[in-house]
C-alpha positions in Angstrom: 10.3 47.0 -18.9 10.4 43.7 -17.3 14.1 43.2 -17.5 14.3 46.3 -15.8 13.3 44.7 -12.1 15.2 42.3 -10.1 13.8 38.6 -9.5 13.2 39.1 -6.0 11.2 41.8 -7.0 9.4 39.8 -9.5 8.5 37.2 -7.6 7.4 39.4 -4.6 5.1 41.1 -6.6 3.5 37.7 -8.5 3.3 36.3 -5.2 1.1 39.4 -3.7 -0.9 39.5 -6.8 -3.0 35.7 -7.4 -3.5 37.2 -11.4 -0.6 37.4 -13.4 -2.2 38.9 -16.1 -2.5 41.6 -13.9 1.3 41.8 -12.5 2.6 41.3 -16.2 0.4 44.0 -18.0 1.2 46.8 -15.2 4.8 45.7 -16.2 4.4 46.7 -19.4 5.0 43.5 -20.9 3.4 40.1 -22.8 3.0 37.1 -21.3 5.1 35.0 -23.4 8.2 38.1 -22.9 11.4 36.6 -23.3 12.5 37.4 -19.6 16.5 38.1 -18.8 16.2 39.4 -15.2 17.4 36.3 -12.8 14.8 33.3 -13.8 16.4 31.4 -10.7 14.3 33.8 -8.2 11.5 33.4 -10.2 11.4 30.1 -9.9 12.3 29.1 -6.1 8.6 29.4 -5.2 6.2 26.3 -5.1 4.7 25.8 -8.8 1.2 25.9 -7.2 0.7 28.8 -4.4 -3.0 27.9 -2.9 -5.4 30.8 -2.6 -5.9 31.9 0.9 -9.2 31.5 0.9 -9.0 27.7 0.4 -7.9 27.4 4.1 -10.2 25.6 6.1 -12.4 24.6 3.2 -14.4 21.5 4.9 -17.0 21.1 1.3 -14.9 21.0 -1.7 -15.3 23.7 -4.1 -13.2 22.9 -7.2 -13.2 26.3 -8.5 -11.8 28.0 -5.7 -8.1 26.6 -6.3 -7.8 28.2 -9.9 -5.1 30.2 -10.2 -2.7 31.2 -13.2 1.5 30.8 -12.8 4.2 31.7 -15.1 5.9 28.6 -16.5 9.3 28.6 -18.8 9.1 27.9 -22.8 11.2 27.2 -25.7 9.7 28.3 -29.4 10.2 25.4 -31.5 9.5 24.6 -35.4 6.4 22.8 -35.5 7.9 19.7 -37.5 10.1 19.7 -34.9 8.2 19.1 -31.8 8.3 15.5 -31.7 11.9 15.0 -31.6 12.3 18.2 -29.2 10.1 16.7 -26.4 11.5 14.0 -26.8 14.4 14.4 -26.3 13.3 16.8 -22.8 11.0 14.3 -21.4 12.8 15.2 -18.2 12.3 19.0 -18.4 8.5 19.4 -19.7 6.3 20.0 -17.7 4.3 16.9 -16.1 0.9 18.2 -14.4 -2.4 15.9 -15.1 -4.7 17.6 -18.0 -1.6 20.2 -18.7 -0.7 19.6 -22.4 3.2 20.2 -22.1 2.9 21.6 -26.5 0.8 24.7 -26.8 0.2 27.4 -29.5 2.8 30.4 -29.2 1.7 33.9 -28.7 1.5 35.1 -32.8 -0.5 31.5 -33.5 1.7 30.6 -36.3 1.3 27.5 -37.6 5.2 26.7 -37.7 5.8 27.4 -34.7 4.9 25.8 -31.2 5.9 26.7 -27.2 7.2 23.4 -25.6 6.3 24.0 -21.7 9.2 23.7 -18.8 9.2 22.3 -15.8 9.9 25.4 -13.2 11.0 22.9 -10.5 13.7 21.5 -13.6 14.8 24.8 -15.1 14.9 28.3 -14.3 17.3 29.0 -17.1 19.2 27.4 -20.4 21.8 26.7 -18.2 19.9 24.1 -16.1 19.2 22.0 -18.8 21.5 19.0 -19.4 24.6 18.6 -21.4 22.7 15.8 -23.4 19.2 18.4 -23.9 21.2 21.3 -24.8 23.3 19.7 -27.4 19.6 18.6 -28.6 18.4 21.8 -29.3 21.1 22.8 -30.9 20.9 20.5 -33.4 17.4 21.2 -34.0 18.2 24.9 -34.0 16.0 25.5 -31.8 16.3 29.5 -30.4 18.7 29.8 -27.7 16.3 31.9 -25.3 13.5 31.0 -22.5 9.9 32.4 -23.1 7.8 32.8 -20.7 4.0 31.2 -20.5 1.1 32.3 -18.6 -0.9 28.9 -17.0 -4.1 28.7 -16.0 -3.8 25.7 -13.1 -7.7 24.2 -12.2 -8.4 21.7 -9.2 -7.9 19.0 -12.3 -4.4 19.9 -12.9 -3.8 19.5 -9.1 -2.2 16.5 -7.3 -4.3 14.9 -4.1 -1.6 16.4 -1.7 -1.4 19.5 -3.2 -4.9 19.8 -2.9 -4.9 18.7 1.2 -1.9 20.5 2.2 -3.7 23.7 0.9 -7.2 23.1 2.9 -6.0 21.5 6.1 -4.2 23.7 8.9 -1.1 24.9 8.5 1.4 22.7 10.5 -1.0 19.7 10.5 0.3 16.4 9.3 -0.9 16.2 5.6 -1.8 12.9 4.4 -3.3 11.3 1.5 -2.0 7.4 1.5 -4.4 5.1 1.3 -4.8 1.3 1.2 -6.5 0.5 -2.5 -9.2 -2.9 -2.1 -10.5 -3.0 -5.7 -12.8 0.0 -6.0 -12.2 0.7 -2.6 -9.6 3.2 -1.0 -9.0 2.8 2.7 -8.0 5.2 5.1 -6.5 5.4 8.5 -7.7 9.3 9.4 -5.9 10.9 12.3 -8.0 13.3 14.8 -7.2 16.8 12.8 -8.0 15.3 9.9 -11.8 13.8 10.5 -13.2 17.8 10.4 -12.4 17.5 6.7 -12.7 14.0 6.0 -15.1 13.8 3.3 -13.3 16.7 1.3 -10.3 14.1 1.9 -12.9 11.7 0.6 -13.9 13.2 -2.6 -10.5 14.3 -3.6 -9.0 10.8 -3.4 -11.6 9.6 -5.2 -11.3 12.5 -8.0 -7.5 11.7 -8.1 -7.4 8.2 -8.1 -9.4 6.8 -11.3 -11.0 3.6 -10.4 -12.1 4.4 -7.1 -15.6 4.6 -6.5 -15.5 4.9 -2.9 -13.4 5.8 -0.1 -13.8 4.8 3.6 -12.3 5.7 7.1 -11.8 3.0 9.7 -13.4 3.9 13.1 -11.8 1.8 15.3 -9.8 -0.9 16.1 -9.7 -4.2 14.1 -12.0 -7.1 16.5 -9.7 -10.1 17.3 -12.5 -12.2 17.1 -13.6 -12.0 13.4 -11.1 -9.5 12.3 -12.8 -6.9 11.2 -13.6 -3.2 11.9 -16.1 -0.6 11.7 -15.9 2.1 8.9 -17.7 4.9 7.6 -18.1 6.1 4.2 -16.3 9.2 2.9 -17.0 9.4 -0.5 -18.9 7.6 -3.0 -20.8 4.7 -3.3 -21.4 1.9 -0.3 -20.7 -1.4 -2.2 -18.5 -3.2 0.1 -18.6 -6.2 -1.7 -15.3 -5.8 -3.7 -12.7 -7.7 -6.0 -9.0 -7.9 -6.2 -6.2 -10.0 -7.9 -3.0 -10.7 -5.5 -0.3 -12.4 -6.9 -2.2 -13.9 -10.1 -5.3 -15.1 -7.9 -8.7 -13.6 -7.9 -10.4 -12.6 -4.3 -14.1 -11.8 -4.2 -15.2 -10.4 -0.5 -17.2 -8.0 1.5 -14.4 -5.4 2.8 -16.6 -4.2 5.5 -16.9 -8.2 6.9 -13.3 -9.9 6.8 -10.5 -9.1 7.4 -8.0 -8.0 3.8 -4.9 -6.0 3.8 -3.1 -5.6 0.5 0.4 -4.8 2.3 0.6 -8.8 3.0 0.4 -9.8 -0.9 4.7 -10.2 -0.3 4.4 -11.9 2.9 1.4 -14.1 1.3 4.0 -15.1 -1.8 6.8 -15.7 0.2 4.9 -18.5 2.4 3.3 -20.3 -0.6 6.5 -20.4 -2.1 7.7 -23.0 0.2 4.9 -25.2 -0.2 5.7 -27.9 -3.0 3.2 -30.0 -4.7 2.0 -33.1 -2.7 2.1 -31.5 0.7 -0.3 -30.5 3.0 -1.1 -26.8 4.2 -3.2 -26.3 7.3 -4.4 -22.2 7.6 -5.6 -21.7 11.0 -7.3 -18.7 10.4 -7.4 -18.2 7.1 -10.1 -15.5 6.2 -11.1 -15.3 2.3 -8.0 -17.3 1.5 -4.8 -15.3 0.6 -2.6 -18.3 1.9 -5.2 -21.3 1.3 -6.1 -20.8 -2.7 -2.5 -19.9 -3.8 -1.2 -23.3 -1.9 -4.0 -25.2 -3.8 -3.0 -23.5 -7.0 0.4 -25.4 -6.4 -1.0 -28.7 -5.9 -0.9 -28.8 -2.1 -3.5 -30.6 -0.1 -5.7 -27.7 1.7 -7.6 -27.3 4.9 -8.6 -23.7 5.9 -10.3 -23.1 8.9 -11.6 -19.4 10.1 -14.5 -18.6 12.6 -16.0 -15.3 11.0 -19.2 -17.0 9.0 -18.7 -14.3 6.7 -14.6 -15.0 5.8 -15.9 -18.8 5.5 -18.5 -18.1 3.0 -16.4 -16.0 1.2 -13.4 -18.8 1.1 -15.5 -21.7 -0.4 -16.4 -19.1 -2.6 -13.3 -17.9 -4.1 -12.0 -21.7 -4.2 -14.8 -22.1 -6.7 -13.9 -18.7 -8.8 -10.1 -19.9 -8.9 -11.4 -23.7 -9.4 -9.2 -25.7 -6.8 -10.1 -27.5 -4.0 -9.8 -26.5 -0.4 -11.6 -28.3 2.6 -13.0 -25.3 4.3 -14.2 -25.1 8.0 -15.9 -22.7 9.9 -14.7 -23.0 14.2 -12.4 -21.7 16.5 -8.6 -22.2 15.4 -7.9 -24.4 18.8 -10.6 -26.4 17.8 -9.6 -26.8 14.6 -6.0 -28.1 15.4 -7.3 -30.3 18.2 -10.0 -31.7 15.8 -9.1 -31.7 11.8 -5.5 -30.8 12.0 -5.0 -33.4 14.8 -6.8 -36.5 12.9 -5.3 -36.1 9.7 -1.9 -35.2 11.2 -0.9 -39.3 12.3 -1.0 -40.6 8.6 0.6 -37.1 7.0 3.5 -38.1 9.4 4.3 -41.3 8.0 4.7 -39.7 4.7 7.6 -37.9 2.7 5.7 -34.9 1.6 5.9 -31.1 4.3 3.4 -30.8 6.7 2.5 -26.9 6.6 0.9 -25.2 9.5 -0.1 -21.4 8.7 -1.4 -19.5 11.9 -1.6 -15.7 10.6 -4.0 -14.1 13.5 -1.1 -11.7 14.9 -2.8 -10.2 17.4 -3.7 -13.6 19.2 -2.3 -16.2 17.1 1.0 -17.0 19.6 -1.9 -17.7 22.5 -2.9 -20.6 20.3 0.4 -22.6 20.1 -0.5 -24.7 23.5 -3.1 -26.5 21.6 0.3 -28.6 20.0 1.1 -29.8 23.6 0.6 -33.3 24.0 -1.5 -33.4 20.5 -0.8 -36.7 19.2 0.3 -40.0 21.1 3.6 -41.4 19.7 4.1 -44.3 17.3 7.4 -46.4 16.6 6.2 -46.3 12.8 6.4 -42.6 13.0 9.0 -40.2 11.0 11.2 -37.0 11.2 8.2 -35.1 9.2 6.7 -33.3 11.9 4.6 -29.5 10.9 6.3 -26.5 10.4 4.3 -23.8 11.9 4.4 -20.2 10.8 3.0 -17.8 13.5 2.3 -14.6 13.3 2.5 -11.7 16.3 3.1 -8.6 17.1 6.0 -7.2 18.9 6.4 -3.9 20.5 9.9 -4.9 22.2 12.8 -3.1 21.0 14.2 -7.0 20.0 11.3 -8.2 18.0 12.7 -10.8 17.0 13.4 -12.3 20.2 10.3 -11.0 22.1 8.1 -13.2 19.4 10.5 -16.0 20.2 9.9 -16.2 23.8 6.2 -15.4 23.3 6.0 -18.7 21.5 8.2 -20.9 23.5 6.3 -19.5 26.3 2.9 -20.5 24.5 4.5 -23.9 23.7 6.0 -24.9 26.6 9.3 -25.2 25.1 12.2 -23.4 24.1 12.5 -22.3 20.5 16.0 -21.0 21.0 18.0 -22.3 18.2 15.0 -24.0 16.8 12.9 -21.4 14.7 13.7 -18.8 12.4 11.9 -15.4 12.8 10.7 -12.9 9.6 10.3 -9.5 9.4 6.5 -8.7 8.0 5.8 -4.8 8.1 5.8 -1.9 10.5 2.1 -1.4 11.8 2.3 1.5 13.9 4.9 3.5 15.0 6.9 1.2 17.7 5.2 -1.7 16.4 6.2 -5.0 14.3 4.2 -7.5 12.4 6.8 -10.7 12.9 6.6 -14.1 11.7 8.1 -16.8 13.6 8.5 -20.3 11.7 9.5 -23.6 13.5 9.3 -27.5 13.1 6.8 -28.5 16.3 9.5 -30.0 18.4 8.4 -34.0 19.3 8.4 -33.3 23.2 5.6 -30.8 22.8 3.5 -32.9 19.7 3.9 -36.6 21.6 3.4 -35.4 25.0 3.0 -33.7 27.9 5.9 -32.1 29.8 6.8 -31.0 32.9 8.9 -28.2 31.9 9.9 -26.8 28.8 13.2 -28.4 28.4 12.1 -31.8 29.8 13.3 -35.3 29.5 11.9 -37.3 26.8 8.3 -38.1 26.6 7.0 -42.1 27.2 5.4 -43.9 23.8 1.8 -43.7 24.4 -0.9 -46.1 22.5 -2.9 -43.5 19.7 -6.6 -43.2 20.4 -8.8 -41.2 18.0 -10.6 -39.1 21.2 -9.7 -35.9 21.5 -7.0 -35.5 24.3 -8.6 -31.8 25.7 
């Protein structure tokens, strides 16, 4: 009977009635009927149609989103089914909890029904010339059964899930930022009616998370970090995560951690060579301090948040290096411990490394290099190489973070820096690193302007010069 109707028909009528056992008995036939009407319009609908009534849903309620589809099948010799999925690892079905071998419809032991992908193949003909040459040679019947699927909220992926509660037309999101046990979100204003459904289906999807947060506003310059609320689970901020080989304990909801930077982290340490010296402005729980100290730099890492500086002289004790740790404003920390130990580091051959990731501020702070040391005849070429960081929202990034720091300097950088690429933040919005040697006529002195004539030899004193 079911041959009889066209697939448009088919489909129309599966999609109008949420049982299938329903639509296939009224047609007279078995679930598992070998069907010949045009698979291809069978298929062209979404593997997973949500029920209306899911629409809206603000508490979740897992059992609201079963629902039973009608997936392809091939009938294969149980000593066989090995070698057959094997060789369709790109056709079978892939669905989390959905067992891609099941027993066919007369339970025979000999036989087995290897499930199909419906997105892959609506018919023997969309199989590869590699799969079909397969089958073949396992003799495997030449002709597509057809399983009925019972789908649960298990078998569904996170964005399935949100795209079938949240309003139609509604940007549907379910990225997240993973901090150990912790996922991180960035919720938009639609999406905060539903947010701890959101919550509790990232955490059912995702296993290893135990909670899931939203950030409420914006990150504080000052200790750099922001106010969140708990979606889902439980509310131990205090978290763990390995970046790039190192271990990082910290309290999320009190510093300042974003995984995106674990590249950007890597490729700064990576020029730091054993024997030289790394000064990290602000350098929160450590990312750029403990990996340099792993290398065999000398490390001092200031940062003002109390909590990021209790959590940095921790972690250098769980990863066993030595940093000198500080806890004071990042101009105060150039002027002061950068600025004494910077004569004697000069007069050496090993890099001077100045680290200054605070984007949203950091370029403000290059001024404090102006006039920082006095010159000395006995001193060498090895001046610091500062990496800033900023944001830029200039359709020339690159040069807009240029001019911000020469600007901060009171020099020009033209010619005389390099600038990086970090990440996108936002829409119109670019996380840029600008690296430079601090030219001599800003470290020795003074000047009058930024392209001045050369700076006078003064006599070194250990005051401070603000």
């Amino acid at each position: 009977m079911l041959r009889r109707f066209s697939g448009v028909f088919l489909q129309e009528h599966i999609r109008n009635n949420p049982n299938i056992s329903t639509v296939l008995r009224s047609l007279s036939s078995p679930a598992f009927t070998a069907i010949n009407c045009a698979p291809n319009a069978l298929m062209e609908a979404k593997l997973y149609q949500p029920p209306p009534q899911v629409r809206g849903m603000t508490s979740l309620d897992k059992e609201a989103f079963t629902q039973t589809i009608v997936v392809p099948a091939l009938r294969v010799r149980t000593r066989l089914i090995n070698k057959v999925t094997k060789s369709l690892k790109k056709s079978t079905i892939q669905r989390p909890g959905i067992c891609r071998v099941v027993q066919d419809k007369e339970n025979s032991p000999d036989f087995k029904l290897v499930l199909l992908d419906p997105h892959r193949v609506s018919s023997l003909s969309s199989l590869s010339e590699v799969e079909t040459e397969a089958l073949r040679s396992f003799d495997v019947l030449e002709e597509l059964q057809y399983y009925e699927l019972k789908l649960t909220y298990e078998n569904l992926k996170s964005e399935e899930v949100l795209e079938a509660v949240l309003p139609r037309g509604q940007d549907v999101t379910s990225a997240f930022s993973r901090v150990g046990h912790i996922a991180h979100m960035n919720l938009r204003d639609h999406q905060l009616p539903y947010r701890n459904l959101i919550g509790q289906v990232i955490m059912d999807k995702n296993p290893g998370i135990t909670c899931v947060v939203n950030k409420t506003n914006m990150i504080d310059s000052t200790y750099r970090n922001f106010k969140m609320e708990v979606l889902s689970g439980e509310e131990n901020m205090v978290t763990k995560v390995k970046e790039n080989g190192v271990t990082y304990e910290f309290d999320f909801s009190r510093v300042y951690w974003n995984p995106r930077l674990s590249t950007e982290h890597q490729r700064v340490v990576q020029l730091v060579k054993r024997g030289d010296t790394v000064f990290d402005v602000f350098a929160g729980v450590g990312p750029f301090a403990i990996p340099a100290a792993k290398l065999g730099a000398n490390v001092l890492a200031n940062d003002l948040n109390p909590e990021s500086y209790s959590w940095l002289q921790h972690n250098s004790k769980v990863n066993k290096v030595k940093v000198k740790t500080f806890n004071m404003d990042g101009r105060e920390f150039i002027r002061g411990p950068l600025k004494q130990e910077l004569p004697t580091l000069l007069r050496g051959k090993s890099s001077v490394h100045v680290v200054m990731n605070l984007p949203a501020l950091a370029l403000e702070f290059l001024d404090a290099f102006k006039g920082l040391l006095c010159q000395e005849s006995s001193c060498e070429e090895n001046v610091p190489i500062v990496y800033c960081y900023g944001f830029s929202k200039d359709d020339n990034p690159e040069k807009d973070v240029m001019d911000k720091a020469s600007q901060s300097i009171g020099f020009s950088l033209e010619n005389r820096c390099s600038v990086h690429f970090v990440r996108n933040v936002a829409p119109n919005k670019d996380m840029m690193c600008v690296s430079f040697p601090v030219p001599k006529e800003v470290l020795f002195s003074h000047t009058e302007s930024s392209e001045g004539p050369a700076p006078k030899k003064q006599k070194c004193e250990t005051t401070d010069s603000t």
